[in-house]
C-alpha positions in Angstrom: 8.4 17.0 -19.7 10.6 15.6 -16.6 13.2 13.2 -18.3 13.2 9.3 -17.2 15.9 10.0 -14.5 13.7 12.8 -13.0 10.5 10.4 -13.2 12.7 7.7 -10.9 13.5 10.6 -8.5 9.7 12.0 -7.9 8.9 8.4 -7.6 11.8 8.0 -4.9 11.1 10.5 -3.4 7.1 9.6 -3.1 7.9 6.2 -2.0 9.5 7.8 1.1 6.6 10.4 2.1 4.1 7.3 1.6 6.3 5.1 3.7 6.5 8.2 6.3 2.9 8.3 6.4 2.1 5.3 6.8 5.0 4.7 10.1 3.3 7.9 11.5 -0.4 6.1 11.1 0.4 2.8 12.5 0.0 1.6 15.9 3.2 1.6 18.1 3.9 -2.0 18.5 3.8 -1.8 14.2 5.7 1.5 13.2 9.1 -0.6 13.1 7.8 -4.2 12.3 8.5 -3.7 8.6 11.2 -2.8 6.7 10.8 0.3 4.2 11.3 -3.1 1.6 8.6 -4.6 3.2 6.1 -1.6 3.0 6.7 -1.2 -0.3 6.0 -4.6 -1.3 2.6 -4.1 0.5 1.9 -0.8 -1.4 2.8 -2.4 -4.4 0.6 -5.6 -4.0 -2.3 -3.1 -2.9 -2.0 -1.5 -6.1 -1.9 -5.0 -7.5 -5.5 -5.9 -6.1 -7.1 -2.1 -7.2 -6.0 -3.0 -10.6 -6.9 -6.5 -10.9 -10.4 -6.4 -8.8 -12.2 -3.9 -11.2 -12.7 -1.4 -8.6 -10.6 1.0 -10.8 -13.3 1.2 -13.8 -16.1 1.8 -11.0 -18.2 4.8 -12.0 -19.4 5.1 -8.4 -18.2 8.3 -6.8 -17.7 6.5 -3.9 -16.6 2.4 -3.6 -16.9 0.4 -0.6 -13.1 -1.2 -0.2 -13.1 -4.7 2.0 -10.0 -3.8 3.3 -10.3 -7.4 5.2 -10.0 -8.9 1.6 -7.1 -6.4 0.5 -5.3 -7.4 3.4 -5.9 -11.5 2.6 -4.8 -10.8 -0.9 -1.4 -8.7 0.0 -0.7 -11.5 2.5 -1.5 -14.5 -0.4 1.0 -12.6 -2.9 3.5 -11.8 -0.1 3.2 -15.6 0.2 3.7 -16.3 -3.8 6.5 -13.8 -4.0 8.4 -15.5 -1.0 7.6 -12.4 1.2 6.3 -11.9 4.7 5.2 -14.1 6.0 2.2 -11.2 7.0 -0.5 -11.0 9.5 -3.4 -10.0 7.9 -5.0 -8.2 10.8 -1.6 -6.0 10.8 -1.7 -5.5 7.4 -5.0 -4.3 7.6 -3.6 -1.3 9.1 -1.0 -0.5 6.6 -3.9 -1.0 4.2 -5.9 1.9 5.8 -3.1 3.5 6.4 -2.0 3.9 2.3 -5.7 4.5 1.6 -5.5 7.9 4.2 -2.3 8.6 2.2 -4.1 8.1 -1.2 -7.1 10.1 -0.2 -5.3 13.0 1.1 -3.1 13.2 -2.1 -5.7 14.2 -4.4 
């Protein structure tokens, strides 16, 4: 069993190839819009909506993510939290982007 210390540094360290990923998968003009800070929050508020939207206790094999509503509700908490301001259509991409990342990690 890794100790607390060793947790932080696997999550560091996962943090870093998702944020990788995600640069690599974005369209030019977007790969260097947002800080590492910035792309984190997003991960983090897309976690957020998976959690709080139900989709998480869906039996279905397969669920049909809105990524158009994702995107409004990263952009509404990046709004609460004092972050962003974000574009929703270019968020939508960092959306898509996280969900390849997700999908290929399984």
């Amino acid at each position: 069993m890794a100790t607390l210390d060793e947790e932080l540094l696997m999550d560091e360290a996962e943090s870093r190839r998702e944020i990788a990923f995600i640069r690599e998968q974005l369209p030019n003009d977007l790969k260097e819009k947002y800080s590492d800070d910035e792309l984190l929050f997003i991960i983090d508020a897309i976690g957020t909506y998976f959690y709080t939207s139900g989709i998480l206790e869906s039996n279905d094999d397969e669920v049909d993510v809105d990524m158009e509503v994702v995107a409004d509700f990263v952009c509404n908490e990046a709004k609460e939290e004092g972050e962003g301001p974000f574009d929703p259509q270019e968020v939508f991409f960092v959306i898509q982007a996280d969900l390849d990342f997700q999908e290929q990690s399984v």
